[in-house]
C-alpha positions as CSV (number, residue, x, y, z in Angstrom):
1,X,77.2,94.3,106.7
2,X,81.1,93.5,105.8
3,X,82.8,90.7,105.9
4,X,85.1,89.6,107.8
5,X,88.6,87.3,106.8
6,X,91.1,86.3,108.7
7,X,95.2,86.6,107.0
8,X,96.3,83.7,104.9
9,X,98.9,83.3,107.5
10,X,96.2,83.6,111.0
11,X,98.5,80.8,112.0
12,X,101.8,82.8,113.0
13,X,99.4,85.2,114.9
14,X,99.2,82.3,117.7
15,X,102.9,82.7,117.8
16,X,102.2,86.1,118.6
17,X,100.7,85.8,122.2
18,X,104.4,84.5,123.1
19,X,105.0,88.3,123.0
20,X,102.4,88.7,126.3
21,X,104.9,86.2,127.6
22,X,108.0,88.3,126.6
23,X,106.6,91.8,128.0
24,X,107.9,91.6,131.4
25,X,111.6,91.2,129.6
26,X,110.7,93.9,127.5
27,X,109.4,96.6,130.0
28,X,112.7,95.7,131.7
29,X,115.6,96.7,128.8
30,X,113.8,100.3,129.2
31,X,113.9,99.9,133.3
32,X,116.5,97.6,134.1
33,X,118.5,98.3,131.0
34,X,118.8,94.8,129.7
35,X,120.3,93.4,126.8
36,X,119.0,94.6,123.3
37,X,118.6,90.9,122.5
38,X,115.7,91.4,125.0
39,X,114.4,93.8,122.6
40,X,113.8,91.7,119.8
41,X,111.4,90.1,121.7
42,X,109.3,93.1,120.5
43,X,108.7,90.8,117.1
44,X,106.7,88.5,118.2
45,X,103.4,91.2,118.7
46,X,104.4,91.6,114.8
47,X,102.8,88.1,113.8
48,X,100.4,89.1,116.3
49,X,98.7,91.7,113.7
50,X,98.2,88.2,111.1
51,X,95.5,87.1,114.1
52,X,93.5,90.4,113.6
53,X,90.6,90.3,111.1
54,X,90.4,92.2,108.4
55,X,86.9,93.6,106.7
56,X,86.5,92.9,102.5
């Protein structure tokens, strides 16, 4: 049986979710052909990944 830990920093990975906020913005700069500030949006599912647990 592993074990499982979260990241020292599962805190930002709340942050993430702000990116399933952002995705409609996003889909659009590769429809609409928005802004490429829209596309840093993209960032946010980084922090997403510090949510994730990881096996030791």
């Amino acid at each position: 049986m592993k074990n499982y830990t979260f990241d020292r920093h599962w805190y930002l990975g709340f942050l993430g979710i702000i990116g399933i906020y952002k995705l409609p913005e996003i889909l659009c700069f590769f429809t609409c052909g928005a802004s490429f500030w829209v596309l840093l949006n993209v960032l946010w599912f980084l922090w997403f990944s510090y949510f994730i647990p990881t096996a030791k």
